[in-house]
C-alpha positions in Angstrom: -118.2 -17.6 87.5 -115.6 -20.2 89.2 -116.7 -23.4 90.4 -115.0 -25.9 92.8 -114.0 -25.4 96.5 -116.7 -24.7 98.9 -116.9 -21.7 100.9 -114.2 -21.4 103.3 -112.3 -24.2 102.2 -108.2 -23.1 101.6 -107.4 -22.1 98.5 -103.6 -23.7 98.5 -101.5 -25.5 100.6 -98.9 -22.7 103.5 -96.6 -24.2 100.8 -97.6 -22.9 97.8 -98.1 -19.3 99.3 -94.5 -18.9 100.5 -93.5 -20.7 96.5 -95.9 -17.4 95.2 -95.3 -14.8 97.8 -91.5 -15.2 97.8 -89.7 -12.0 96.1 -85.9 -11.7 94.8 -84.5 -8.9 97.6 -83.2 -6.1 94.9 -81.3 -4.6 98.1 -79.8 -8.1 99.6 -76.9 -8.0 97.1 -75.9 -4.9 97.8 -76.2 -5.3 101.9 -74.0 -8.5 101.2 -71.3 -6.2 99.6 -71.6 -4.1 102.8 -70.8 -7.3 105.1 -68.1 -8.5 102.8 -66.2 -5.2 102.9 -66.6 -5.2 106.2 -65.1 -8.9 106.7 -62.1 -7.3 104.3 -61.4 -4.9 106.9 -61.8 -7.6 109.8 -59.0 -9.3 107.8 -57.0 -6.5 107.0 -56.7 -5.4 110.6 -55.8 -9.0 111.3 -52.9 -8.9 109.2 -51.7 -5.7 109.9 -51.3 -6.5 113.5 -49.4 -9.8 112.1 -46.9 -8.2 110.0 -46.3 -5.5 112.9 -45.5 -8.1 115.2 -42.9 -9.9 112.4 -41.2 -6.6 112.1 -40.9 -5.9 116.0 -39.7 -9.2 116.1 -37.6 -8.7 113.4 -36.4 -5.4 114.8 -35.6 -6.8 118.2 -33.3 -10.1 116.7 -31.1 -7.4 114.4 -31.1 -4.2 116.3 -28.3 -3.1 119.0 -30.7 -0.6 120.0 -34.0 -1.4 121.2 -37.0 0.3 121.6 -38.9 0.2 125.1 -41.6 -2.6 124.0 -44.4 -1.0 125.9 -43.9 2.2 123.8 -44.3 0.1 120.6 -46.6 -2.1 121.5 -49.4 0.1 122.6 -48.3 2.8 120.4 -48.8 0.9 117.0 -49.9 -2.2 117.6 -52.7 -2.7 120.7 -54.3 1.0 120.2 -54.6 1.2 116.1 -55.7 -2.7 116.2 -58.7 -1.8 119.1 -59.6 1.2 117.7 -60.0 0.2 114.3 -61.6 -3.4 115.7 -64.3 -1.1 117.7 -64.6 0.7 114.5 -65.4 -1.9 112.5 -68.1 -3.7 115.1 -69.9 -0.6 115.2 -70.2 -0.3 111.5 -71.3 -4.1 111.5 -74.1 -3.1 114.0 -75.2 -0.1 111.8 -75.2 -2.1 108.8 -76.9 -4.9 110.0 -79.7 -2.9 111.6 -82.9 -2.1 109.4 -83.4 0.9 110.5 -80.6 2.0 108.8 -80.9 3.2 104.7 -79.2 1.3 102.5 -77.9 3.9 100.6 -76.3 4.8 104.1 -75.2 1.6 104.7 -72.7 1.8 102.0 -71.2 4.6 102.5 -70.5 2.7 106.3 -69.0 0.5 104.6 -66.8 2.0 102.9 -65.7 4.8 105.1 -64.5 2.0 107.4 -62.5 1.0 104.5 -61.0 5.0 104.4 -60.7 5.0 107.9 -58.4 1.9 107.9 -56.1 3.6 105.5 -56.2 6.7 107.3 -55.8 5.0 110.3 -52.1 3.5 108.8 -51.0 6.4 107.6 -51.8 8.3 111.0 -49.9 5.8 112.6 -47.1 4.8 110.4 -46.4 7.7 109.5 -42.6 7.4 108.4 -44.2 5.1 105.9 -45.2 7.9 103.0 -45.8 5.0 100.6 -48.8 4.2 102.7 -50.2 7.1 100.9 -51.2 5.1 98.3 -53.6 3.0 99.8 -56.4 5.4 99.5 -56.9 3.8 96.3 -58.0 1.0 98.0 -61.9 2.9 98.8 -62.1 3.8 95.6 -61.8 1.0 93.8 -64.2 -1.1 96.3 -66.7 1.0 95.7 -67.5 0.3 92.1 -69.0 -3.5 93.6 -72.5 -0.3 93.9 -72.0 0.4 90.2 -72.8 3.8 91.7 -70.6 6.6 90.3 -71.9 9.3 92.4 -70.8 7.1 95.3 -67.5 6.5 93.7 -67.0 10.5 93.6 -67.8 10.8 96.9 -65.8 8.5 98.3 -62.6 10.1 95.8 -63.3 13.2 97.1 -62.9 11.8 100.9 -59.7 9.6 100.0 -58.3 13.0 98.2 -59.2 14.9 101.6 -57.7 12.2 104.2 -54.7 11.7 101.7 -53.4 15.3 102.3 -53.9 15.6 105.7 -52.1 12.3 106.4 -49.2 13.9 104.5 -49.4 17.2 106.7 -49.4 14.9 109.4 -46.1 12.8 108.0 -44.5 16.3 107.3 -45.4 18.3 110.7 -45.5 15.4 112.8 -43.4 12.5 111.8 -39.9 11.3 113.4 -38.4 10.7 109.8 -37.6 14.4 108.2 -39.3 14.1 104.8 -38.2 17.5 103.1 -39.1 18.1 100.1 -39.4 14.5 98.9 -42.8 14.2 100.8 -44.3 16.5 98.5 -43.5 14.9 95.6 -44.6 11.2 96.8 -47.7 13.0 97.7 -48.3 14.2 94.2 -47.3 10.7 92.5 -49.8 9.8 95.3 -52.3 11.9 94.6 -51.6 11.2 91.0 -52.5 7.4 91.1 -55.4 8.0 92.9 -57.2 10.2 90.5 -55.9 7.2 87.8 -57.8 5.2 89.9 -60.9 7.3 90.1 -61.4 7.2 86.0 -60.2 3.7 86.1 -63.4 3.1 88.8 -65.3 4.9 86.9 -64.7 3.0 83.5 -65.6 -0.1 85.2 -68.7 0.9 86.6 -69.9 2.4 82.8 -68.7 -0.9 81.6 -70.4 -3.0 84.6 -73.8 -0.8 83.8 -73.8 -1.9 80.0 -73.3 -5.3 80.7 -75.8 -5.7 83.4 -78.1 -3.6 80.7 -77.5 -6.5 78.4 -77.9 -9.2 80.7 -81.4 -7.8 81.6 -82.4 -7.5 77.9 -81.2 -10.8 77.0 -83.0 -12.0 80.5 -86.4 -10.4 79.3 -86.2 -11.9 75.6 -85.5 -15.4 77.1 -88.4 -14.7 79.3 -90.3 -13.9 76.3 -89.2 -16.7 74.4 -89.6 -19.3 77.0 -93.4 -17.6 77.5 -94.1 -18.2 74.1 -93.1 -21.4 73.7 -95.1 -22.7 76.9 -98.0 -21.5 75.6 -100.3 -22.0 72.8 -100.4 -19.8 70.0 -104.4 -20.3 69.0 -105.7 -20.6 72.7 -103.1 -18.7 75.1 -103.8 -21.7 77.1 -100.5 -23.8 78.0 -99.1 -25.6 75.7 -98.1 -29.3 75.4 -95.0 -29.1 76.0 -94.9 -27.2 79.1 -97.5 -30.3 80.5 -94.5 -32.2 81.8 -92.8 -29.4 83.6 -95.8 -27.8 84.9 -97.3 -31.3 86.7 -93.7 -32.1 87.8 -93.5 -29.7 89.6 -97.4 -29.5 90.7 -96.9 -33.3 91.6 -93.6 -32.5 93.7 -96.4 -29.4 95.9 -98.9 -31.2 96.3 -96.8 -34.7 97.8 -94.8 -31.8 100.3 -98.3 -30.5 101.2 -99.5 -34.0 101.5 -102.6 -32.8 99.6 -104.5 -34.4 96.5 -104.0 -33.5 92.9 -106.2 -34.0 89.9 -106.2 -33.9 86.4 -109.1 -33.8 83.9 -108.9 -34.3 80.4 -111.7 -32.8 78.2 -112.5 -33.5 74.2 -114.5 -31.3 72.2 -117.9 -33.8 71.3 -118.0 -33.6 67.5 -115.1 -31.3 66.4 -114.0 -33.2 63.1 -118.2 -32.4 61.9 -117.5 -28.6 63.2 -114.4 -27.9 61.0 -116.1 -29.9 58.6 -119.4 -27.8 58.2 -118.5 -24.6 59.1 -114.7 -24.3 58.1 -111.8 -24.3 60.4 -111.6 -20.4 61.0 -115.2 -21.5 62.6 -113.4 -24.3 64.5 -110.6 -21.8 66.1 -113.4 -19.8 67.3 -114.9 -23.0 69.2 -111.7 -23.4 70.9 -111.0 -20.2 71.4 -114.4 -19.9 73.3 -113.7 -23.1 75.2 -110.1 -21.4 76.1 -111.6 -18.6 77.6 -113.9 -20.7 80.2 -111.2 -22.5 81.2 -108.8 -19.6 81.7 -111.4 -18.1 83.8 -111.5 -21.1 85.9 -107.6 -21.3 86.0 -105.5 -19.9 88.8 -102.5 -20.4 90.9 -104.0 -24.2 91.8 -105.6 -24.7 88.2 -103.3 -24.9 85.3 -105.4 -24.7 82.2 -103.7 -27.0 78.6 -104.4 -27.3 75.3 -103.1 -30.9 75.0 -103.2 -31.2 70.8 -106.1 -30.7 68.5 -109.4 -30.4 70.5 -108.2 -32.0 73.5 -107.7 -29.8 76.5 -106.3 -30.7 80.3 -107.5 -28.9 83.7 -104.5 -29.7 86.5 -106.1 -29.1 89.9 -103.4 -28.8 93.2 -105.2 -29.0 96.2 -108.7 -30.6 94.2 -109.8 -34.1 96.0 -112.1 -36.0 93.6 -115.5 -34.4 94.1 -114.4 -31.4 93.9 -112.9 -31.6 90.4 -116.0 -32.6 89.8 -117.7 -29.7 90.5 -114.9 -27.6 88.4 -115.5 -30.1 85.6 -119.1 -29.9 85.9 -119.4 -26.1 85.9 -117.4 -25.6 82.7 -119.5 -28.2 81.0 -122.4 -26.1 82.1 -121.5 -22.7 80.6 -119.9 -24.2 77.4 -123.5 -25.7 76.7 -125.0 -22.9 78.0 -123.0 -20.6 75.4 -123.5 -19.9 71.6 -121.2 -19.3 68.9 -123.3 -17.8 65.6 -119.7 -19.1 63.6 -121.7 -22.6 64.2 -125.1 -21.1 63.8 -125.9 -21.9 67.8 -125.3 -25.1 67.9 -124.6 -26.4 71.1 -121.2 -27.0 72.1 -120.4 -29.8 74.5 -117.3 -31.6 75.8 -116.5 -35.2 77.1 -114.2 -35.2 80.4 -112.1 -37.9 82.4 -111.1 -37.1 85.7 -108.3 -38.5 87.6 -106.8 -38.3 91.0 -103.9 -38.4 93.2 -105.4 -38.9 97.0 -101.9 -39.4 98.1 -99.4 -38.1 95.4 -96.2 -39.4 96.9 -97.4 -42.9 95.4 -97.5 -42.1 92.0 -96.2 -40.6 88.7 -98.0 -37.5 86.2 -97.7 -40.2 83.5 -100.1 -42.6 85.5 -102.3 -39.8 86.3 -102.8 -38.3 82.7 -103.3 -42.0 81.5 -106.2 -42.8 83.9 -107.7 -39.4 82.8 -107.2 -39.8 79.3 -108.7 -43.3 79.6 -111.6 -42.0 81.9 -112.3 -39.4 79.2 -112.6 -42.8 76.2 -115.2 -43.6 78.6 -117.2 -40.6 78.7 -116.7 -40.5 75.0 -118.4 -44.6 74.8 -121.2 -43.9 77.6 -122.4 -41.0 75.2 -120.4 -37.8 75.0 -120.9 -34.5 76.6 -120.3 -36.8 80.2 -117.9 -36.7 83.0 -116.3 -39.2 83.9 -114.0 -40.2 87.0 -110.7 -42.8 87.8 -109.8 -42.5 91.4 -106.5 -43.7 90.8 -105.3 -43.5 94.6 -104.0 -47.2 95.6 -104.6 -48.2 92.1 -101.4 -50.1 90.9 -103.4 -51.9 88.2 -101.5 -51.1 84.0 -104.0 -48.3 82.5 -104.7 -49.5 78.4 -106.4 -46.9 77.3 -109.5 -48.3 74.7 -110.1 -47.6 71.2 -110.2 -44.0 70.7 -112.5 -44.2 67.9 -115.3 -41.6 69.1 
């Protein structure tokens, strides 16, 4: 059973569901890696047409023979450059789309990457050094940590390697002989170096990130248990501070109220007495479990030390903490625990609130509820008990906390 907000009333601020609802993207990383290989290419391109332009240049100040400009021009510089620019923008479309598999967006990308090596070894191609550069694939694809991917895309820079040397032998105005061949196998050669060295790094990359994940998980764990309590599974103490900071920080974007109740156990010190304190863990235990299934994403449920326990309430105006309060009280009195031979179990509570939380501090609040619970505690016990602290600027001194 839950008590608190009427029917129909919002359950949390639009704020607080795009906080929860929000989800780390497992794919965005990878997508990025797409974009950012295909901004390598962008550059490459750029300064491929630059240094073509320094060597015409270069060509035309120390040469007594020049070449017609509109031959070299469009034949290596204005048709590679478009073709590879068009390229490019239509992988950046593809990837971009969501249509498109991400899986299949990474291959995009780096095929682009092959074509632009191809491409300047197609064109260049009195230039059999440029056979090297198909290293250039393989080695970006290991940002995947995907060796399959990494063979694939070997096998593709082997393929397009060889034919670019067919194409330097058969079609080239620079006669090769023989010596082709052999730059084509140191070629070749380094490439398949670079393919073990790829893979190496992505075997490597895989363990770390495996050991990054386990030591995530075990500071997960260990921040887990220290934020909670070890008798009640309720939240600890300690984690009070961060918890309402950032509860306090919600509920002042949301422009929404927040209230805390604090709640002592009527009578505890006669419980552990009479019955043993194995008998007193089971009383707060029982309490525990009322309160955790009151708690949610808006109610944060503390054991606060001892047999004190706080109810933090984003979203809860006054009366309507209230009416949590008030319903807990009701089924912990209504329960029976044979550890303390039936006896009924009762609780005082203090209640503060935050109409407007912008104007105040988590220390003011849990001092007006811890003084609003001394009052319940003086008027009688098993009471509830509220400070409506909104506006209130006056020092809390909380009384004597002799029960």
């Amino acid at each position: 059973m839950r008590f608190g907000r009427e029917k129909g009333e919002p359950s949390r601020c639009p704020v607080w569901g795009e906080i929860l609802m929000q989800k780390n993207d497992p794919n965005g990383m990878a997508e990025k890696w797409c974009r950012n290989i295909l901004s390598g290419c962008s550059i490459a391109i750029g300064i491929n047409t630059a240094v073509l332009i320094a060597v015409w240049a270069l060509y035309m100040a120390l040469t007594t023979n020049p070449i017609s400009p509109g031959s070299y021009w469009g034949r290596f510089i204005i048709a590679p450059t478009l073709c590879m620019l068009a390229l490019n923008f239509c992988a950046d479309r593809l990837i971009r789309s969501n249509r498109i598999p991400l899986q299949t967006k990474k291959y995009l990308a780096l095929c682009n990457a092959l074509a632009f090596c191809t491409f300047l070894c197609m064109v260049h191609s009195i230039l059999a050094a440029l056979l090297v550069t198909f290293v250039i694939p393989v080695f970006l694809s290991t940002v995947f940590a995907d060796g399959r991917i990494t063979r694939h895309i070997f096998i593709l820079s082997l393929a397009a390697q060889v034919l670019s040397a067919v194409k330097m032998h058969f079609f080239s105005t620079r006669d090769f002989g023989t010596w082709l061949w052999f730059e084509l196998i140191v070629a070749s050669a380094i490439l398949v170096a670079s393919y073990f060295f790829a893979e190496t790094l992505i075997q490597e990359g895989q363990y770390h990130i495996r050991s990054l994940k386990h030591s995530v998980r075990e500071r997960e764990q260990l921040e887990k248990r220290l934020q909670k309590d070890g008798c009640t599974g309720l939240y600890s103490h300690a984690s009070f501070e961060r918890l309402g900071r950032d509860a306090l920080a919600e509920c002042s974007a949301c422009r929404i109220p927040l209230s805390f109740s604090m709640l002592d156990l009527d009578n505890f010190k006669e419980i552990n007495d009479t019955y043993g304190h194995a008998a007193g863990d089971k009383v707060l235990r029982h309490l525990a479990r009322i309160l955790l299934n009151n708690s949610d994403a808006g109610i944060l449920a503390f054991r606060l030390g001892g047999d004190e326990f706080g109810l933090l309430m984003k979203g809860f105006a006054l009366p309507n903490a209230r009416n949590v309060c008030g319903g807990i009280q009701s089924l912990c009195a209504s329960s029976s625990l044979p550890e303390v031979d039936y006896r009924k179990i009762t609780f005082s509570c203090g209640i503060a609130s935050f109409a407007e939380p912008e104007i105040g501090d988590l220390m003011r609040l849990y001092e007006a509820a811890d003084a609003a619970m001394y009052q319940a505690k003086r008027n009688g016990k098993g009471r509830i008990e509220l400070w409506e602290t909104a506006g209130d600027r006056q020092s809390l001194h909380p009384p004597d906390k002799r029960r």
